[in-house]
C-alpha positions as CSV (number, residue, x, y, z in Angstrom):
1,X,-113.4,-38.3,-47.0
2,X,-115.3,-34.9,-45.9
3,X,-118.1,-34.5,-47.9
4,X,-116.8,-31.5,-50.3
5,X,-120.0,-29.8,-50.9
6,X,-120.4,-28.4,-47.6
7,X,-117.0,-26.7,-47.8
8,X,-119.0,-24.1,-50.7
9,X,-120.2,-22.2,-47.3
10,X,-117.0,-20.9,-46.6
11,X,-117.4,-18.5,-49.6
12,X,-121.4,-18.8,-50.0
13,X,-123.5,-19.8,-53.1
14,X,-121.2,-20.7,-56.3
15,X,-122.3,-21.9,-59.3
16,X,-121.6,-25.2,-60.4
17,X,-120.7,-23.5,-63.8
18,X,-118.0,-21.1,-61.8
19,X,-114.4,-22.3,-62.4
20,X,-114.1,-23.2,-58.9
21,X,-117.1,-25.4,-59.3
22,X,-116.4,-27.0,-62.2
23,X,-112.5,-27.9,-61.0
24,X,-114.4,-29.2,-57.7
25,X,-116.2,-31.2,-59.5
26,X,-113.2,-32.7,-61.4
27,X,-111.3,-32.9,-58.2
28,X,-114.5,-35.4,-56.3
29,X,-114.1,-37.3,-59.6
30,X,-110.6,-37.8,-58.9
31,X,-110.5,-38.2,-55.4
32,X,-113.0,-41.4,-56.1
33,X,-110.2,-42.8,-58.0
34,X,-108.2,-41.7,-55.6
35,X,-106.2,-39.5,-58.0
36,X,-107.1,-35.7,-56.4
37,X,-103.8,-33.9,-56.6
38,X,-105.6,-31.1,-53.8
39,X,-105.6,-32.0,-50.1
40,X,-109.2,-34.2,-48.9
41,X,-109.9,-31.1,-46.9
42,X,-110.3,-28.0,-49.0
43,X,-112.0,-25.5,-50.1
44,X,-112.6,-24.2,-53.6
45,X,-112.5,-20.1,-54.1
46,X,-113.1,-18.8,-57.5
47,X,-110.0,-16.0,-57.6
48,X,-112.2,-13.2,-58.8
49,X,-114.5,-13.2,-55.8
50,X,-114.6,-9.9,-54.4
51,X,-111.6,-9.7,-52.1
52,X,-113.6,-9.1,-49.0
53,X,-115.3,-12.2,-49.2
54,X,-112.5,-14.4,-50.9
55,X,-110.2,-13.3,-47.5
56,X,-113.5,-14.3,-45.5
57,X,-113.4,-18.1,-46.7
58,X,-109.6,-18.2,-46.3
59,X,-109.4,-17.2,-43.0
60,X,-112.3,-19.0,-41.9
61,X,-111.1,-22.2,-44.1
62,X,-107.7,-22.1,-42.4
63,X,-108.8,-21.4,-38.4
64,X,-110.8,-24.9,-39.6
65,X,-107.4,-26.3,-40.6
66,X,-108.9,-26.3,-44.5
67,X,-106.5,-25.7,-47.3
68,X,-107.3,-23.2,-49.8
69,X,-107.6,-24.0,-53.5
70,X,-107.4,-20.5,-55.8
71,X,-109.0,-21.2,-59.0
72,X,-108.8,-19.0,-62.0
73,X,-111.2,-18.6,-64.9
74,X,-108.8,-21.3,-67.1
75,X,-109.1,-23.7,-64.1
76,X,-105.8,-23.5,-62.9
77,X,-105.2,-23.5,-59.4
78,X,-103.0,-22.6,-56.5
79,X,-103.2,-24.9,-53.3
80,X,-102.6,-22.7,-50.3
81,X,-102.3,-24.5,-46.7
82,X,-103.8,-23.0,-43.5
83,X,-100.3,-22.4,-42.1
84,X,-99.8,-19.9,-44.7
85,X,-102.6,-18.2,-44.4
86,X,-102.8,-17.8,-40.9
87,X,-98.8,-16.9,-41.1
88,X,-100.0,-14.3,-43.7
89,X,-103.1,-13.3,-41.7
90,X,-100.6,-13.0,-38.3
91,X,-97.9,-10.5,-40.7
């Protein structure tokens, strides 16, 4: 498994308190029981960064082959793979 931490560079510091943080943090716990319902390569992206920067990570996530996971502020989250990004990026 890619370690997970380094992915946070995609979309720069994030608090551990964020809600993308915190779901990572669930998600390594799971992924140890081998019980992660997001793809082993992926990076986290709080949906309220500022669009600017939250397009940034995906695009660089996705040339990197990295899904993207969307998390809100209630933690729920929307898994989106790099073909659709770059598909969306391409339009």
């Amino acid at each position: 498994m890619d370690d997970p931490v380094r992915d946070y560079s995609y979309q720069g510091p994030v608090s551990a308190a964020s809600a993308a943080g915190r779901l990572m943090s669930k998600a390594i716990d799971l992924a140890i029981e081998e019980k992660s319902p997001f793809p082993d390569r992926a990076v986290f992206v709080d949906v309220d960064t500022p669009v600017e920067q939250r397009e940034a990570a995906m695009g660089r996530a996705a040339r990197d082959g990295m899904s993207v996971v969307l998390v809100s502020p209630d933690l729920t989250a929307q898994v989106v793979s790099p073909e659709q990004i770059l598909e969306r990026d391409a339009a």
